[in-house]
Z-matrix of the N, CA and C atoms (Angstrom, degrees):
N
C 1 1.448
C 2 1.517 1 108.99
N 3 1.153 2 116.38 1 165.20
C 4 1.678 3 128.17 2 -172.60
C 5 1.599 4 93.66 3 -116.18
N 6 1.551 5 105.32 4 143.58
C 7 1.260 6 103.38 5 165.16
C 8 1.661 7 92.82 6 -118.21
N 9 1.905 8 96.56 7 153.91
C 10 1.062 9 131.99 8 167.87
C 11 1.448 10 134.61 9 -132.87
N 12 1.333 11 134.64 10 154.89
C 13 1.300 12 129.16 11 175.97
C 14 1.560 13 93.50 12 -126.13
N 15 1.763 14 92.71 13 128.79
C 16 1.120 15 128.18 14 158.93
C 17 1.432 16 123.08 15 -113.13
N 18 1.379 17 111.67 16 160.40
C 19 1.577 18 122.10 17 170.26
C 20 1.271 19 115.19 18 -123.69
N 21 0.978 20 98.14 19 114.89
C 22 2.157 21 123.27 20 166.19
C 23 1.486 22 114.31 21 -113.08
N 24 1.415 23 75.95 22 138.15
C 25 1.957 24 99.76 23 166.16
C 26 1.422 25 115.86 24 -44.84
N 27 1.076 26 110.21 25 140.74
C 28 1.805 27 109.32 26 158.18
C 29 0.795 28 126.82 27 0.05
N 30 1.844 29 100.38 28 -68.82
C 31 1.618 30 131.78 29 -147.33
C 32 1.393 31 88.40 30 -91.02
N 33 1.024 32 120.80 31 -61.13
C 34 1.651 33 126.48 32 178.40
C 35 1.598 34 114.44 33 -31.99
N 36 1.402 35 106.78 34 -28.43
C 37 1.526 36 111.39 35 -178.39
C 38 1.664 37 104.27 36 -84.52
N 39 1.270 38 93.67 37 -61.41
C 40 1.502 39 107.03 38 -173.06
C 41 1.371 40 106.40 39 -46.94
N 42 1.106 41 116.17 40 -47.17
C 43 1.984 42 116.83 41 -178.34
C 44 1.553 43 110.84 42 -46.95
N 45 1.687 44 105.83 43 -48.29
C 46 1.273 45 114.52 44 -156.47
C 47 1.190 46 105.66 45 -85.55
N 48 1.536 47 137.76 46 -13.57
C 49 0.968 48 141.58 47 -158.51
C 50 1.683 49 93.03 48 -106.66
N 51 1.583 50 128.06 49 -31.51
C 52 1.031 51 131.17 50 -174.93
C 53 1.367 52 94.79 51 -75.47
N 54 0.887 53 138.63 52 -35.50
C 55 1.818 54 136.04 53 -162.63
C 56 1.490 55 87.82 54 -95.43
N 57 1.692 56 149.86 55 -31.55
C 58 1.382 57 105.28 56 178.36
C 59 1.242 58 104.72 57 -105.84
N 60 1.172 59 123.62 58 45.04
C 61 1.602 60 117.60 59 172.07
C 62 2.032 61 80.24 60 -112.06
N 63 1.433 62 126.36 61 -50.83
C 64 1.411 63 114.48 62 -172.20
C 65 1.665 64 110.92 63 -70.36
N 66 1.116 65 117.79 64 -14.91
C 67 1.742 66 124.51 65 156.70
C 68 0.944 67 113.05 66 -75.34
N 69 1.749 68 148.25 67 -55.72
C 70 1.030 69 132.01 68 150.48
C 71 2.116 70 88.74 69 138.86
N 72 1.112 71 89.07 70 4.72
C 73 1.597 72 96.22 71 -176.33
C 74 1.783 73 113.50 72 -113.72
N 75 1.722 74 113.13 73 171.79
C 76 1.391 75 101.12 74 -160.37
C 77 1.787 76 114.11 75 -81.75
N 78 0.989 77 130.75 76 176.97
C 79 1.144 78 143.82 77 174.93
C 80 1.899 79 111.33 78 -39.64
N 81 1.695 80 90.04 79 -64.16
C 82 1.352 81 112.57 80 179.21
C 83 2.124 82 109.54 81 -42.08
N 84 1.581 83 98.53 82 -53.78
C 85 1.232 84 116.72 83 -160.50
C 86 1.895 85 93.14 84 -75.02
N 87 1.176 86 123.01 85 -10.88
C 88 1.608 87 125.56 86 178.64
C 89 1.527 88 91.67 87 -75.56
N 90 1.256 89 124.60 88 -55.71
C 91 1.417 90 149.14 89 -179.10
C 92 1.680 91 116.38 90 -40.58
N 93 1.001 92 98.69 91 -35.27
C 94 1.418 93 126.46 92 -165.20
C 95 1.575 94 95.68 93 -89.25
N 96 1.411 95 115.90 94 -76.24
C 97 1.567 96 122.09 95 165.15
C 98 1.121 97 123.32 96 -12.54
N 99 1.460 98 97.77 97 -68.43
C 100 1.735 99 112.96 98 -173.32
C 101 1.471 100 105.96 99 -70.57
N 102 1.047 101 143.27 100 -20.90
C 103 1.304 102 142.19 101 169.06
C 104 1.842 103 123.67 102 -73.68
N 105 1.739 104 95.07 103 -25.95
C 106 1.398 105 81.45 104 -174.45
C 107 1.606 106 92.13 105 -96.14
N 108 1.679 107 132.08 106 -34.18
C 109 1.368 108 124.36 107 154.89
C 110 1.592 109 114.71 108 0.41
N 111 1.399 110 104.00 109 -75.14
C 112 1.670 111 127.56 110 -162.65
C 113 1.810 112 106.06 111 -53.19
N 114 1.400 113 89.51 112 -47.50
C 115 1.306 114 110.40 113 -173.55
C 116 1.596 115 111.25 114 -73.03
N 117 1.313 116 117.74 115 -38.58
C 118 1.666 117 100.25 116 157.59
C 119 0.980 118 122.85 117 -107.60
N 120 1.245 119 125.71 118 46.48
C 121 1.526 120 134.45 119 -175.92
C 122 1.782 121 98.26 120 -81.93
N 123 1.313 122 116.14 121 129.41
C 124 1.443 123 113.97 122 -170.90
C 125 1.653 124 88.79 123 -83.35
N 126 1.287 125 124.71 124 158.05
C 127 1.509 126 118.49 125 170.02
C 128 1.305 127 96.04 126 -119.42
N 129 2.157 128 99.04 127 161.33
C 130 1.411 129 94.11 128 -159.16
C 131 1.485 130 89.07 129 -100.06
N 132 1.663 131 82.74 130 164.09
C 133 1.547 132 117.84 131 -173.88
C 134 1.622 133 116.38 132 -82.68
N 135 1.157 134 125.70 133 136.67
C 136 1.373 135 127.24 134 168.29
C 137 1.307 136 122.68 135 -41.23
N 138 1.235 137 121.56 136 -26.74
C 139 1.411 138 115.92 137 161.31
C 140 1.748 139 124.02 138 -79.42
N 141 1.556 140 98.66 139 -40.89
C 142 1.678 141 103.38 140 176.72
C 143 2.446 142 92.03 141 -57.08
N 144 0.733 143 98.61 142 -55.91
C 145 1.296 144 88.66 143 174.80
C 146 1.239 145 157.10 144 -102.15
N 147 1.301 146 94.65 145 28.04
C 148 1.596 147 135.15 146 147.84
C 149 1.772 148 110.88 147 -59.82
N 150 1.382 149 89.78 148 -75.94
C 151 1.357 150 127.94 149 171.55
C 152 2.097 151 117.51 150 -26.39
N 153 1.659 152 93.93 151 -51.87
C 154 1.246 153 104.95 152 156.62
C 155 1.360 154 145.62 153 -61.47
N 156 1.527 155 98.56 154 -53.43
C 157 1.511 156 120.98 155 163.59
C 158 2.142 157 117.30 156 -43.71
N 159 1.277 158 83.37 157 -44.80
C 160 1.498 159 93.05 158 172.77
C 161 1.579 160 120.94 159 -72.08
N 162 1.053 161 138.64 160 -19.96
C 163 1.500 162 171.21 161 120.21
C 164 1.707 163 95.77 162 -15.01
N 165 0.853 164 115.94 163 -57.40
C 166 1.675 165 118.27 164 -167.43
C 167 1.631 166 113.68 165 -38.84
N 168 0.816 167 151.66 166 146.82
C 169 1.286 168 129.16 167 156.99
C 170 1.607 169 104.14 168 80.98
N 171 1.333 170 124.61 169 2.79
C 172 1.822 171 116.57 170 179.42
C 173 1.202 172 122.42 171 -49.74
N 174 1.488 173 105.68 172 -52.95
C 175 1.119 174 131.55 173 177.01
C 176 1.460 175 150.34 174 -48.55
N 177 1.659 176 97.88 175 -30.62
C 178 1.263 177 138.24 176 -132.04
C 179 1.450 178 93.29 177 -54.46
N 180 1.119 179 109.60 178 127.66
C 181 2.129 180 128.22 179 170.11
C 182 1.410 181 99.23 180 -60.22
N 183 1.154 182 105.72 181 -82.64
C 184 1.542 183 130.64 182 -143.13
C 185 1.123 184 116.83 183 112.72
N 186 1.421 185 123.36 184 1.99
C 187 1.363 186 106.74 185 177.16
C 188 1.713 187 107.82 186 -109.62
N 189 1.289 188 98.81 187 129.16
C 190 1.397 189 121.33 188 -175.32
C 191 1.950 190 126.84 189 -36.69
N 192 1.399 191 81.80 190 -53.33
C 193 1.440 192 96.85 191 173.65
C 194 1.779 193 132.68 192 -112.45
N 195 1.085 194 101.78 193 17.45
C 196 1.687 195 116.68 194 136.82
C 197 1.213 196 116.74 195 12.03
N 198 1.480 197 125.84 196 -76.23
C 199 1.291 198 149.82 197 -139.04
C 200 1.934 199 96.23 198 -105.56
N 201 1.289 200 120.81 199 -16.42
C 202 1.589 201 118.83 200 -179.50
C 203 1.286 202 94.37 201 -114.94
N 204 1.185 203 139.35 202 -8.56
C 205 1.709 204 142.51 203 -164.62
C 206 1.026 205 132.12 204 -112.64
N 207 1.806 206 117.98 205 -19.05
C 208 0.819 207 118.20 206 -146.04
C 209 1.676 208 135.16 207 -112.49
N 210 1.815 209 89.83 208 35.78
C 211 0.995 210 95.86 209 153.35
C 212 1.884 211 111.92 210 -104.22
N 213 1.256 212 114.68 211 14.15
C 214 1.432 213 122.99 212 -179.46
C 215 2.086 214 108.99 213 -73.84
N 216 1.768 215 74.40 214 -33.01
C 217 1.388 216 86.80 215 -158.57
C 218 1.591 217 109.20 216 -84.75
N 219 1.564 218 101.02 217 -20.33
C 220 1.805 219 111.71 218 176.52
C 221 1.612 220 93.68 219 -78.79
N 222 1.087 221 141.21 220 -78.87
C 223 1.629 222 135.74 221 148.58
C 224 1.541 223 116.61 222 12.21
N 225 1.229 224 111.34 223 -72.46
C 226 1.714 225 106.20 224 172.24
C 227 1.311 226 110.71 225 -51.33
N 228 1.447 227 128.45 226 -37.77
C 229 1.011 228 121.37 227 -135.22
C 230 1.663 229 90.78 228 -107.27
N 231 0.878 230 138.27 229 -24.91
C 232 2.121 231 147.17 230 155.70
C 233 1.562 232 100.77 231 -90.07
N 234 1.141 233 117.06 232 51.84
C 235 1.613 234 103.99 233 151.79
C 236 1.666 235 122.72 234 -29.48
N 237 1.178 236 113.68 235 159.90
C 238 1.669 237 119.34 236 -164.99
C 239 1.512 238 97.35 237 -96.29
């Protein structure tokens, strides 16, 4: 293995350190994870997100405020 020094955020620590204490593995080896993650992360394609973009708006209500309401609107919609 190679050693390196890196710099992380706080939070960046605290996260990673919270996830390998609930994995049960070391800090380093969280480190390790997340790196090879990144590293085979397929990236998306102009068509997968084409594809999406067009998706936007499928749905579309008409009602304006949707997005501030809408648990009003899940509520109407399961009466008690």
């Amino acid at each position: 293995m190679v050693r390196k020094i890196i710099q992380l955020t706080e939070s960046q620590v605290e996260a990673l350190e919270r996830m390998a204490t609930e994995q049960g593995v070391s800090f380093s080896e969280m480190v390790r994870q997340s790196v090879d993650m990144l590293l085979t992360r397929k990236p998306v394609s102009d068509e997968v997100r084409r594809r999406a973009m067009e998706a936007v708006g499928y749905a579309h209500s008409g009602d304006r405020d949707v997005s501030s309401r809408h648990d009003d609107y899940l509520a109407e919609g399961y009466p008690d």
